[in-house]
C-alpha positions as CSV (number, residue, x, y, z in Angstrom):
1,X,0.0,0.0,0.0
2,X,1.0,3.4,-1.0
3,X,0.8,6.4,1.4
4,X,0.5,9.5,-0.3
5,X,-0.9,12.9,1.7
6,X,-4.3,13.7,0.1
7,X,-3.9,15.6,-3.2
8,X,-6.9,16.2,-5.9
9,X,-4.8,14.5,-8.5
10,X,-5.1,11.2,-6.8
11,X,-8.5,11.1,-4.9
12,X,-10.0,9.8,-7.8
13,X,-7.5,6.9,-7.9
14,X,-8.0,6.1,-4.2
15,X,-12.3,6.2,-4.1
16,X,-11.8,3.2,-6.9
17,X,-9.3,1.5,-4.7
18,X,-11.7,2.1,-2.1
19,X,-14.9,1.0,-3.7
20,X,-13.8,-2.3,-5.6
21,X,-12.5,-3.3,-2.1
22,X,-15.7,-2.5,-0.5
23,X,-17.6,-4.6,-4.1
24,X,-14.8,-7.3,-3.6
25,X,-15.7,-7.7,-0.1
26,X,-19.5,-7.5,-0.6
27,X,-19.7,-10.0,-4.1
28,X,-22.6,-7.6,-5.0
29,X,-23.6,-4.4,-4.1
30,X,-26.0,-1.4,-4.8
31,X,-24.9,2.0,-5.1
32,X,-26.6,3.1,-2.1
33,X,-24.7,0.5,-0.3
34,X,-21.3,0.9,-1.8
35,X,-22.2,4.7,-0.5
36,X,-22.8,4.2,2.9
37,X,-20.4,1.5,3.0
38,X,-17.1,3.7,2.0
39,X,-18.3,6.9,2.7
40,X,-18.0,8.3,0.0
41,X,-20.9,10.1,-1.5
42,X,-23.8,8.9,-3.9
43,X,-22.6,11.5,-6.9
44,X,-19.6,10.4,-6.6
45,X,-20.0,6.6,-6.2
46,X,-22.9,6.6,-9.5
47,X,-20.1,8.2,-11.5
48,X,-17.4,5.7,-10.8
49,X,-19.6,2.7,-10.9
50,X,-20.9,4.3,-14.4
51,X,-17.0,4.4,-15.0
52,X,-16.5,0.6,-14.3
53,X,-19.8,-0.5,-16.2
54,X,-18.0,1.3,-19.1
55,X,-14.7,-0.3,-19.2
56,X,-16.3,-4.0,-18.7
57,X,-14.8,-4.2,-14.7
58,X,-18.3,-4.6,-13.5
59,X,-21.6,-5.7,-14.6
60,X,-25.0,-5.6,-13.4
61,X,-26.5,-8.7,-11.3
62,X,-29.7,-7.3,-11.3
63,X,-32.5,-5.1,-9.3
64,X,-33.5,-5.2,-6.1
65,X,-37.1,-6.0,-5.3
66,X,-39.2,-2.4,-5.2
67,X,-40.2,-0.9,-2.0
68,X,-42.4,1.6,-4.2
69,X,-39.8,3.3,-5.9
70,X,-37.2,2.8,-8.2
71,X,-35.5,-0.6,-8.5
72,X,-31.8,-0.5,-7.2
73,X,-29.5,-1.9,-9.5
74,X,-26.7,-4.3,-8.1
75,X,-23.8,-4.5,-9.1
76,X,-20.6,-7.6,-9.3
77,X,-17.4,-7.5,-11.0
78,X,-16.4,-9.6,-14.1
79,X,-14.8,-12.7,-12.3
80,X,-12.4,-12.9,-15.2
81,X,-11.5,-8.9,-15.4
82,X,-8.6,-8.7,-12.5
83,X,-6.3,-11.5,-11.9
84,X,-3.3,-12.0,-9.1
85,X,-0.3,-13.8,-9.8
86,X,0.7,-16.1,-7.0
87,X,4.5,-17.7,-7.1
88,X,5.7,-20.6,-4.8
89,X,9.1,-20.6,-4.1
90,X,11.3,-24.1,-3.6
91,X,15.1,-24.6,-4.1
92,X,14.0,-26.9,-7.3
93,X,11.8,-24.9,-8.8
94,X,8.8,-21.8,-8.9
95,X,5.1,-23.3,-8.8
96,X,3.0,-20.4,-10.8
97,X,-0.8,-20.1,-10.1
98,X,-3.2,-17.6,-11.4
99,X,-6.3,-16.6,-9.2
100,X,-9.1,-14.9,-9.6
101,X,-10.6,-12.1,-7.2
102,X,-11.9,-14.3,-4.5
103,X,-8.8,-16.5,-4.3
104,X,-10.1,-19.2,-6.8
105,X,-7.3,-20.8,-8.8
106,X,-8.0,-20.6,-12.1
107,X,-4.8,-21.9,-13.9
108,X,-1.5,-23.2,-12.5
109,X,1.9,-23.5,-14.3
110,X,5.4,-25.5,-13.4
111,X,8.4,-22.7,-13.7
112,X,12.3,-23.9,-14.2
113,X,14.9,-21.9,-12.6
114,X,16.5,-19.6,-15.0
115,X,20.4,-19.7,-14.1
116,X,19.9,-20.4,-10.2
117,X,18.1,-16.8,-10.6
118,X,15.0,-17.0,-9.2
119,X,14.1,-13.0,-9.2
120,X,15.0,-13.2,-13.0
121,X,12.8,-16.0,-13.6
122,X,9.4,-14.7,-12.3
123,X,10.3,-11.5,-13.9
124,X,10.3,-13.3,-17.0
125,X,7.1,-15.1,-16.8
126,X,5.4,-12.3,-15.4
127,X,6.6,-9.5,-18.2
128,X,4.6,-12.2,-20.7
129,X,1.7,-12.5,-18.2
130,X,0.9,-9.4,-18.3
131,X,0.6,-9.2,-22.2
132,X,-2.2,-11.5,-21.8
133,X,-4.2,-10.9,-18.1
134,X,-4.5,-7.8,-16.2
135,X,-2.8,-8.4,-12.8
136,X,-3.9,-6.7,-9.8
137,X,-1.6,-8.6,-7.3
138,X,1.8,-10.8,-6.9
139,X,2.0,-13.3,-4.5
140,X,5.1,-15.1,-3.2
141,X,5.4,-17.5,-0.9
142,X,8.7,-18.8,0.2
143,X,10.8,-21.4,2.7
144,X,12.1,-18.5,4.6
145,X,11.7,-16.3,7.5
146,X,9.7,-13.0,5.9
147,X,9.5,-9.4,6.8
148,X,8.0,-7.0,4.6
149,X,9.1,-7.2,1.4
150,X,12.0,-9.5,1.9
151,X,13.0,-12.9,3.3
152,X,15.9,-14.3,5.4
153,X,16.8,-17.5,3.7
154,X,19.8,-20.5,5.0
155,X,22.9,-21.0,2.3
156,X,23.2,-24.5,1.4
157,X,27.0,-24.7,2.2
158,X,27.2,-22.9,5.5
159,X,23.8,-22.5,6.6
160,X,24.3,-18.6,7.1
161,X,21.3,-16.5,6.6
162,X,21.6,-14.4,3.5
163,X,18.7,-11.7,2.0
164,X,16.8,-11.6,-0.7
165,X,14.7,-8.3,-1.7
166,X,12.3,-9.7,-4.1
167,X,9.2,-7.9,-3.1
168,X,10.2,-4.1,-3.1
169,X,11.5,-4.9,-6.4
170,X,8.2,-6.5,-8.1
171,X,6.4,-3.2,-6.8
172,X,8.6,-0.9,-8.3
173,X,8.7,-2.5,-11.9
174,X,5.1,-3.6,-12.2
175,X,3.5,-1.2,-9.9
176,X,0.9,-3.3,-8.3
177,X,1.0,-4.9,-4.3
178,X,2.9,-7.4,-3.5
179,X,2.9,-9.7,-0.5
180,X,5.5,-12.0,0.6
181,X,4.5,-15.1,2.9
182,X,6.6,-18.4,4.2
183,X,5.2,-21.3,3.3
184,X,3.9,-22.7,6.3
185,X,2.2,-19.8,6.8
186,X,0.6,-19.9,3.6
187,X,-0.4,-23.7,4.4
188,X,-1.8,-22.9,7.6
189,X,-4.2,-20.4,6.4
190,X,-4.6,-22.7,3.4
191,X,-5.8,-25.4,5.3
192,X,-7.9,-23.3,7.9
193,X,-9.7,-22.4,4.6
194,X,-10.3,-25.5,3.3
195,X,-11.6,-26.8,7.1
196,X,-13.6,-23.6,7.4
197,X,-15.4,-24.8,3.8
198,X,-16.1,-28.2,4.9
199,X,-17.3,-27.1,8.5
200,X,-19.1,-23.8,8.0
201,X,-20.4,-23.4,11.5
202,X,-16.8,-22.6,12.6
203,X,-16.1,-18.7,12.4
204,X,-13.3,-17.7,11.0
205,X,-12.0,-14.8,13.4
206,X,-12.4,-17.0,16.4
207,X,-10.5,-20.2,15.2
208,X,-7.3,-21.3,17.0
209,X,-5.0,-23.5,15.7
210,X,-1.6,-24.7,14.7
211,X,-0.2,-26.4,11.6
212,X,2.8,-28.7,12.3
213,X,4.5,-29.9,9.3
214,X,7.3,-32.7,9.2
215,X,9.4,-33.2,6.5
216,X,12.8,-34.6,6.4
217,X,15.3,-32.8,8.8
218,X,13.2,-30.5,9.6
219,X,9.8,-29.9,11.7
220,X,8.2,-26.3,11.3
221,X,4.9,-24.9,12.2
222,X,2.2,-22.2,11.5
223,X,0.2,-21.0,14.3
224,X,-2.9,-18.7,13.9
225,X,-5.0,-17.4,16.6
226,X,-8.7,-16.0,16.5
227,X,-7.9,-16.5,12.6
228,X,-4.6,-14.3,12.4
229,X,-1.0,-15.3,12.1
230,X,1.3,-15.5,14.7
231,X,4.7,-14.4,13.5
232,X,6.3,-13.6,16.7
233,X,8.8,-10.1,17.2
234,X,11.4,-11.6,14.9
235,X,9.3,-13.3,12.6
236,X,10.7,-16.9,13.8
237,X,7.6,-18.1,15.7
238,X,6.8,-21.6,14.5
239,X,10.7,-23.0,14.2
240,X,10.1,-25.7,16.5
241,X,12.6,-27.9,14.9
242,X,15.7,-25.2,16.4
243,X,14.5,-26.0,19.6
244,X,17.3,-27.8,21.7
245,X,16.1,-31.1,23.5
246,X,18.2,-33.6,25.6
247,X,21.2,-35.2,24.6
248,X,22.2,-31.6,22.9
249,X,20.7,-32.4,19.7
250,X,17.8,-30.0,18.1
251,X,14.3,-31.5,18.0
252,X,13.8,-32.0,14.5
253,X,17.3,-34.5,15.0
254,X,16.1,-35.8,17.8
255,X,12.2,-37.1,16.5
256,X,14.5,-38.2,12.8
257,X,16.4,-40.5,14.9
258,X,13.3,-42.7,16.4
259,X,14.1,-46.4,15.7
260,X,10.1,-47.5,16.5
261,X,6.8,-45.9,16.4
262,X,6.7,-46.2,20.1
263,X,9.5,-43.6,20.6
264,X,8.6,-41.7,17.8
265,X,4.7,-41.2,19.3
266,X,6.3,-40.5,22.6
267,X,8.5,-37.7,21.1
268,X,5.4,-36.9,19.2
269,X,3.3,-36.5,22.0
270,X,5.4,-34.6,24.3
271,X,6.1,-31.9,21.0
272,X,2.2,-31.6,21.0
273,X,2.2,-31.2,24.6
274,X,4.2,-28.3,24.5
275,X,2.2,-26.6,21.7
276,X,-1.3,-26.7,23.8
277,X,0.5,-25.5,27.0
278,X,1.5,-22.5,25.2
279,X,-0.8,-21.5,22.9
280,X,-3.7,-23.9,23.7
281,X,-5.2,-24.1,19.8
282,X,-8.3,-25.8,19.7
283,X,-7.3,-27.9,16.8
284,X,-3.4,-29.1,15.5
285,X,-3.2,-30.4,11.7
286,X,-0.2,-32.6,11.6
287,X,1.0,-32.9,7.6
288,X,4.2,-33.1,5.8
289,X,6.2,-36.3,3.8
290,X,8.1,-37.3,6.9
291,X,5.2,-37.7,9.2
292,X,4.6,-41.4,10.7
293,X,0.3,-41.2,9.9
294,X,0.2,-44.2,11.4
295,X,1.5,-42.8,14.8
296,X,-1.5,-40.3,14.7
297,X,-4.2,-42.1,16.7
298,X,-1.7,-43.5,19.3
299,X,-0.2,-39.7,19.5
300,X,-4.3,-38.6,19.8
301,X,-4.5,-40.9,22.6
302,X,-1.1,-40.0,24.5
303,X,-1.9,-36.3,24.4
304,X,-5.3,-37.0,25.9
305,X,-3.8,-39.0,28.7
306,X,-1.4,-36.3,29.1
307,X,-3.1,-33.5,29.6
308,X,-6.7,-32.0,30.9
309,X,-9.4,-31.6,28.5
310,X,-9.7,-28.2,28.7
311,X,-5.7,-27.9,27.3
312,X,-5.8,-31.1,24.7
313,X,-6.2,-29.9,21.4
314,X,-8.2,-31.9,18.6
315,X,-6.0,-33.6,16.4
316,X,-6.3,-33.3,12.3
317,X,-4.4,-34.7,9.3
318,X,-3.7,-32.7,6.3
319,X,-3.2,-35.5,3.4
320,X,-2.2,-32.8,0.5
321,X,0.1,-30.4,2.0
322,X,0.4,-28.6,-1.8
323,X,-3.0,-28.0,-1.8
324,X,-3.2,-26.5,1.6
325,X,-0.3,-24.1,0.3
326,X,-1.7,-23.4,-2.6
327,X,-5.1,-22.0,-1.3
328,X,-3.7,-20.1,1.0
329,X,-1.4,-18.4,-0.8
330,X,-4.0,-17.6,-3.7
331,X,-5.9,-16.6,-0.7
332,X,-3.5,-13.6,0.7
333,X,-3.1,-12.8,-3.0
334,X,-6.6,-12.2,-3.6
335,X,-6.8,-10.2,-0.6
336,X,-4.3,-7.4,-2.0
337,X,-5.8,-6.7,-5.0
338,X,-6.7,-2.7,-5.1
339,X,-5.1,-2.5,-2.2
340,X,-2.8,0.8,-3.1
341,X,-3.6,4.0,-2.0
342,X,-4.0,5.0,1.5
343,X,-4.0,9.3,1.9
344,X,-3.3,11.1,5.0
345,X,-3.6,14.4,6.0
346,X,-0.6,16.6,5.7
């Protein structure tokens, strides 16, 4: 988002920002909602609806039913007018999906690593993207600790942390928001989706829960409370695998080196322990190649044995981690679409 102090110029440019969010938000709207909605005022609102009728953003889904007056018109946008670009980073290669404005994805592509340049190589797919569709967003989710527009990633040969400034440089050549998000973040809100659309009851600003994933050498989580990430001061909340256990090994060596499913469920339970004493989610999904799925039920038991009710949390398995990660990463990238202009008073 842009902060600009409020100059005519530009006010035009921010009440569109401001009223596809609101039309986004809503699916469909009438004027007189949009209105009251945004605050901004009816003249104004009618002529930049009139202006996005006219260039083929939005269309009409309708009338309202009469009350003894005129018939409102509602309005929706074109679901295939604005697009967002949303990238997934590995060391291998860059998994490219295209989403629509409420997150959908609506076309994925496989992307090979131009040169060991990553930057260059979603620069290149995206300067012929946007020949074609007209991008509102860039998404980028990566296997790195994040803040702001860049991310903190490990050399292979020295496991130093090292820099990379990908997002500030998106913005400034394609001029659109960008949002950067590790991946087990993105997962964890992926999957909270997808369990939020199975079980519609649950509401979404009062779920808890953490996403512990298990892959080899390596045991990382995402935790989200009342339906927000937590990302901690330095941005290293969820690294449970760093943790140093007995025997002055790190966690994540310590649950690799189980020789039987007994020790490893032990190990398992005592990780989950720790998890509901500190954060007490209501539900832990446990995903991730290097997970023992047949150590889940004994592990379901041992925690419930373990601890109180009241502190056990509900145990669920995430079978497809990739499609956790990629909903909720064409999830955040949906969400920044017109998301530009913010003015403040000078």
């Amino acid at each position: 988002m842009t902060t600009l102090p409020a100059k005519p110029g530009l006010l035009k440019q921010a009440n569109l920002s401001i009223i596809r969010r609101a039309l986004k938000n809503k699916k469909t709207a009438t004027r007189a909602e949009l209105s009251e909605e945004t605050g901004i005022s009816p003249t104004t609102t009618r002529a930049l609806l009139t202006e996005m009728m006219g260039n083929g953003e939005i269309e009409s889904a309708g009338f309202d039913a009469s009350s003894g007056g005129r018939k409102a018109e509602r309005y929706r946008f074109q679901m295939d007018k604005y697009c967002g670009a949303a990238f997934c980073i590995t060391d291998e290669e860059v998994r490219f999906l295209l989403t629509n404005l409420y997150g959908e994805v609506t076309d994925t592509a496989i992307l090979q690593i131009q040169n060991d340049n990553i930057e260059q190589t979603i620069i290149s797919f995206l300067d012929r993207l946007i020949l074609t569709k007209e991008i509102k967003s860039i998404g980028i989710g990566v296997q790195g600790v994040v803040d702001g527009t860049f991310f903190w990633k490990k050399r292979l040969h020295d496991d130093e942390l090292y820099r990379v400034d990908i997002g500030s440089s998106l913005m400034k050549r394609y001029g659109i928001p960008v949002i950067l998000e590790n991946d087990l973040n993105a997962t964890a809100i992926g999957f909270k989706l997808c369990y939020e659309k199975e079980f519609p009851c649950e509401k979404p600003d009062q779920i808890n829960m953490a996403y512990i994933h298990f892959e080899k050498g390596c045991i990382s989580a995402g935790f989200i409370a009342e339906g927000r990430i937590i990302r901690g001061s330095r941005n290293f909340a969820g690294e449970l695998g760093l943790i140093p256990v007995e025997g002055g090994r790190l966690l994540e060596e310590s649950l690799s080196s189980c020789s039987d499913d007994a020790q490893y469920t032990d190990r398992l339970v005592k990780i989950l322990s720790w998890v509901c004493g500190i954060l007490n989610p209501q539900y832990i999904a446990l995903g991730g190649s290097d997970l023992r799925k047949s150590c889940i039920s004994s592990a379901c038991d041992g925690l419930s044995a373990y601890l109180p009710d009241h502190m056990a949390a509900e145990l669920l398995y995430s079978p497809d981690v990739w499609n956790d990660y990629f909903h909720g990463l064409a999830f955040l990238t949906s969400e920044k679409m017109f998301d530009e202009i913010q003015f403040v008073k000078e």
